[in-house]
N, C-alpha and C positions, 0 to 999 in steps of 0.2 A: 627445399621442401621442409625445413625443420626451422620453422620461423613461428610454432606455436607458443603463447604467451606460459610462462613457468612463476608459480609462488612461491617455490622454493629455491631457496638461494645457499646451501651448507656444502661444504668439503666432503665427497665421499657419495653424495648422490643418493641419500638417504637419513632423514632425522635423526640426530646423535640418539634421544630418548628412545627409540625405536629401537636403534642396531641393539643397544645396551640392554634390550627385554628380557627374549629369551632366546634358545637355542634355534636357528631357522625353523628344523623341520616342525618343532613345539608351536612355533607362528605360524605355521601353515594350516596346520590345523586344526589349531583354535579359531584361525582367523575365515574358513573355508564356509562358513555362513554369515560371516557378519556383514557390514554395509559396506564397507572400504575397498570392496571386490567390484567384479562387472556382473553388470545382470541385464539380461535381450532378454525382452519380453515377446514373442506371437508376432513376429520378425517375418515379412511375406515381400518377395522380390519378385514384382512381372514387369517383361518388357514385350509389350504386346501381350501375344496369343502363350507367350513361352514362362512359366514356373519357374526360378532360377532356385529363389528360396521359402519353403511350403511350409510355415508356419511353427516357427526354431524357437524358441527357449531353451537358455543357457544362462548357468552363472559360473564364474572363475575367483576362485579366493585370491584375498589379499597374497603374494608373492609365490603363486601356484605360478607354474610353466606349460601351458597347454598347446600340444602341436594337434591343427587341425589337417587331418590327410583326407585322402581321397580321389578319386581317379579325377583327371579332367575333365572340364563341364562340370562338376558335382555342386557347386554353388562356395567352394572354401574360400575363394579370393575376393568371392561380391561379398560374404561375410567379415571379412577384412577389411574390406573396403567401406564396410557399413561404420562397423567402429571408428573409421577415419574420419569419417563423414564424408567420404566420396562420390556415394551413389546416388545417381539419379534416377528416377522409372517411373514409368507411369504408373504402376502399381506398387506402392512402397507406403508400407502400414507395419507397426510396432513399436517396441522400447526400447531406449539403453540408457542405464544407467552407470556410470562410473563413480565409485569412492562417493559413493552420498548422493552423485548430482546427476541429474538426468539432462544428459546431452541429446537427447533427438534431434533436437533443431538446434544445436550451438554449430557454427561453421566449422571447419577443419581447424585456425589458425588459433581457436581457442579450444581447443579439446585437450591442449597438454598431452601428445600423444608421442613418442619417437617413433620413426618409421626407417625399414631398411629394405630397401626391393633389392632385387636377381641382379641388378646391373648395378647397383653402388651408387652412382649419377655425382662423383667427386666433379668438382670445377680442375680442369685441366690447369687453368693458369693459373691457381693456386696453391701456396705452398699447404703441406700436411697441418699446420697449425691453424692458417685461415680458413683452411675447411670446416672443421671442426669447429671454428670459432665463429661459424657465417650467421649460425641461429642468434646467438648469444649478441652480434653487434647489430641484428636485425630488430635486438630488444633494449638495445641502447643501453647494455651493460656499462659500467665502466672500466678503465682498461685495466686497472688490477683485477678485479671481478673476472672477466676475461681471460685476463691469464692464470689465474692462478685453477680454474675452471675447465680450461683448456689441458692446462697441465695433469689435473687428478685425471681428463677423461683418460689421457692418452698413457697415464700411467696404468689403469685401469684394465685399457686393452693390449698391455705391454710394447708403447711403441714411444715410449719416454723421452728417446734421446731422437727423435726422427721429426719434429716439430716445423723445422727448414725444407725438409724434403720434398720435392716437389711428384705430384700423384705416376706419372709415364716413371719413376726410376723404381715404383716396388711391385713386388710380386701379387698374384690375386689376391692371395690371402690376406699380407698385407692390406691392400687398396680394401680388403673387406674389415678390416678394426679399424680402419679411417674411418668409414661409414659409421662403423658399431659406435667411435667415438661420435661421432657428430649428433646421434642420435640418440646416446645418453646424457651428451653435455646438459641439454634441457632439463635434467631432471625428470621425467617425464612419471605419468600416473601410470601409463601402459607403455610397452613397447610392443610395436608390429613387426615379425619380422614375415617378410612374403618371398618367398623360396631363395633364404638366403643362402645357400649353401651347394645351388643345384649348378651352376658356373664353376665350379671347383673341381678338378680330376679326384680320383678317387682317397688319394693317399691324402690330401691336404683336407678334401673333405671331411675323415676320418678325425683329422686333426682338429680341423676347427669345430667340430660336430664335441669333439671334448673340451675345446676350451671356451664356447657358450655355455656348456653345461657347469663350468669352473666358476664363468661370472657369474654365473645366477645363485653359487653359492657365495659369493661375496656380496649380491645386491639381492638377500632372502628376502626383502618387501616388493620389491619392484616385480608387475605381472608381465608377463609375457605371452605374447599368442603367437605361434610358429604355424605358419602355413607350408605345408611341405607334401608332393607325392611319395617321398621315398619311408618305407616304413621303419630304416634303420633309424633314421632320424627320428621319427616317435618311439622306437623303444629306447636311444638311450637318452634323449633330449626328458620326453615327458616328467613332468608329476600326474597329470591324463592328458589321455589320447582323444581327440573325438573324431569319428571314423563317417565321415558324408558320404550318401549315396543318393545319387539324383533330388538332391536340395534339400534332406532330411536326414535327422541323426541315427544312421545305424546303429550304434552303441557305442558309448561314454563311457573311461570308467580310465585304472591305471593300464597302462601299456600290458604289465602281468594280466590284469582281468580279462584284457580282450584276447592275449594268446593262450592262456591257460582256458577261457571259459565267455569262448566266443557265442553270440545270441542265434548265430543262422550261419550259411556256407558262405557269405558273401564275406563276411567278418573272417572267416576261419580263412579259407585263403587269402585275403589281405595281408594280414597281420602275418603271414609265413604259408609255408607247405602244408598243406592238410590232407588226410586220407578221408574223405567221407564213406561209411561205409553201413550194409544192412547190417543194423543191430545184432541181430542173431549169432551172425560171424564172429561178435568180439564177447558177448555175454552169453555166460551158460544158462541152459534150460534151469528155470528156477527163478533167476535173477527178474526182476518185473520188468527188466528195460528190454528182454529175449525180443518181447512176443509185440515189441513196440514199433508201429508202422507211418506215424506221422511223421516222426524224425530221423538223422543218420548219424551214425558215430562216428566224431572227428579223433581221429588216431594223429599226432605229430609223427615226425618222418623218425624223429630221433627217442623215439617210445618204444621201437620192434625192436627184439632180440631176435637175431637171425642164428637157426639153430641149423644143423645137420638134418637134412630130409630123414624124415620118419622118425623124428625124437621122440622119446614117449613123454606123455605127462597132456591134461586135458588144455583145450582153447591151440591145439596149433592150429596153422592156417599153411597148409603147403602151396608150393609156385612155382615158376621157371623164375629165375634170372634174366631180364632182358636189356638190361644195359648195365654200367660198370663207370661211377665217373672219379677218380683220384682225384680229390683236391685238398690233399697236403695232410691235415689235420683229421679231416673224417676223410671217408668215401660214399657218395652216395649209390645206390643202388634202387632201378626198377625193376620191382617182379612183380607178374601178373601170375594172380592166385586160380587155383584151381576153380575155385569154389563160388570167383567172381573175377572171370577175363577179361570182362567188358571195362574194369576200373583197375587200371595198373599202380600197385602203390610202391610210394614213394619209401626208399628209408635210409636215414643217416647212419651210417658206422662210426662214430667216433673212436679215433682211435684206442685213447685209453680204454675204453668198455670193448674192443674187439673180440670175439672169443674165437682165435686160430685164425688162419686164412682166410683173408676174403675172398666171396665169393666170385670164379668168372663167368661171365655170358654163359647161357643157358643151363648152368650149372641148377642140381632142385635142392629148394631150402623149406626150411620150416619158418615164420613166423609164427611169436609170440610178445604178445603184450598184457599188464596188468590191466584188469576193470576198472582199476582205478585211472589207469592216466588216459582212457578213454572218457568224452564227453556229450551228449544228446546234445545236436543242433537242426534247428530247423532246416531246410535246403536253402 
């Protein structure tokens, strides 16, 4: 798959005059409107009678990391796929432009794009270096060109001395920086990466969930678009997040923006735990948001102070305790408030912030939280 044609040809997988500018994050942000980025213009995907994608604009700055999440079905991978120039349909109207040029209609083989899907797709009979190296003789490199190309990828993905090895002797993870290399060798304008990390058990995933985030600090121009369900991976992957729901953007913004200060309930639980709750509950009479009926107040689990039933001081919220779960570091806790049974909320104990014993099953508590780290969202 990674046979698209490349105009750059430098050590390092990025213009010497470039790396030498400025500090990444300084490039990112200067560079988050300029032309060298991507931009979809009014982007519309039907197959048949079915809306896959309802009319999307987007732009991604120059060496921004953007992970697109979203439940399944939501249209993130035909959005990937658009970039690639994948998609076919009988209904497909829009723009995209990359780095200056508008590729709508340039074919896959010339978009300069790397690509890494869920399953790797290494050539079995090939050693770790001719993988890697499959794009670059597809483009009639020459064989120092090649090697020495091959070499910086694989150094890149810390897999330096493994160039002989052939794909059945390494581990996922490994077989997954093969790919990473092969689809950096290009040079490329964008990388795709399409749920690279969801084949991964948890612990390695964790892992390599840190060291894509490492490369992208060594290649701060290179863009990247991460398709991913899991939302750990848009909090620690992103520079933003764009959050799809049924073919449209629920909100865009940094990973922070959307947990700290989610648009609606669909965001707010995504993005993590949320307590939705009636305004009144959390803001005192006085405050302007009390008496507020169109939206509800999103509490995080890890906002409540859980206090001694009948603590004095104004805004508690007394409850039962109805579940108890130890895991290690916090404990979380369900109590269903007096005051609203029908919504049992959530709340994290961490332990450093513990005050005394946790509470057990049906044990009665007080919560309390600030105005502040409560936030109006739509339902």
């Amino acid at each position: 798959m990674f046979w698209m044609k490349t105009s750059v040809d430098v050590i390092g997988f990025a213009p010497r005059t470039a790396r030498a500018a400025a500090p990444p994050l300084e490039k990112r942000e200067a560079a988050q409107h300029a032309d060298n980025g991507v931009r979809i213009d009014h982007l519309r995907v039907r197959y048949g009678a079915r809306t896959v994608l309802d009319d999307l604009s987007l732009s991604i700055g120059a060496g921004e990391l953007l992970t697109v999440l979203g439940k399944s079905g939501c249209g993130k991978t035909t959005l990937l796929r658009f970039i690639a120039g994948f998609v076919k349909a009988d209904g497909l109207s829009g723009s995209l432009t990359v780095a200056g040029r508008d590729l709508t209609h340039t074919p896959p083989h010339k978009r300069n794009l790397g690509l890494l899907f869920q399953s790797y797709a290494l050539f079995p009979h090939l050693s770790v270096f001719e993988n890697v190296a499959f794009g670059l003789r597809a483009r009639r490199l020459n064989t120092a060109d090649i090697t020495r190309r091959v070499a910086d990828a694989l150094q890149l993905v810390q897999l330096g001395d493994m160039g002989g090895v052939m794909p059945a002797q390494l581990s996922g993870g490994m077989q997954q920086r093969v790919a990473l290399a092969r689809a950096l060798v290009i040079e490329p304008d964008v990388l795709l990466l399409d749920e690279p990390l969801s084949a991964l058990d948890a612990n390695l995933r964790a892992s390599m969930r840190s060291e894509l985030k490492a490369l992208h600090e060594r290649l701060p121009n290179l863009i990247i678009v991460c398709v991913t369900h899991d939302r750990d991976d848009a909090l620690v992957l992103s520079d933003r997040t764009l959050l799809m729901r049924e073919g449209r953007i629920a909100q865009i913004g940094t990973p922070r923006e959307l947990y700290d200060a989610p648009r609606d309930g669909f965001v707010a639980r995504y993005l993590g735990a949320a307590n939705l709750l009636p305004p009144h509950l959390i803001f005192p009479a006085g405050d302007r948001r009390h008496a507020e009926r169109e939206r509800l107040a999103c509490v995080r689990p890890e906002r409540w102070r859980v206090l001694p039933h009948g603590a004095p001081g104004a805004g508690r919220l007394g409850g039962t305790v109805t579940s108890v779960e130890w895991r290690g570091a916090e404990t979380a806790l369900t109590v269903a408030l007096d005051a609203a049974r029908s919504e049992p909320v959530r709340v994290t104990m961490l332990r450093a912030r513990a005050q005394g014993d946790v509470p057990e099953r049906g044990a009665r508590v007080s919560l309390a939280c600030a105005t502040e780290d409560a936030v109006l969202v739509h339902p």
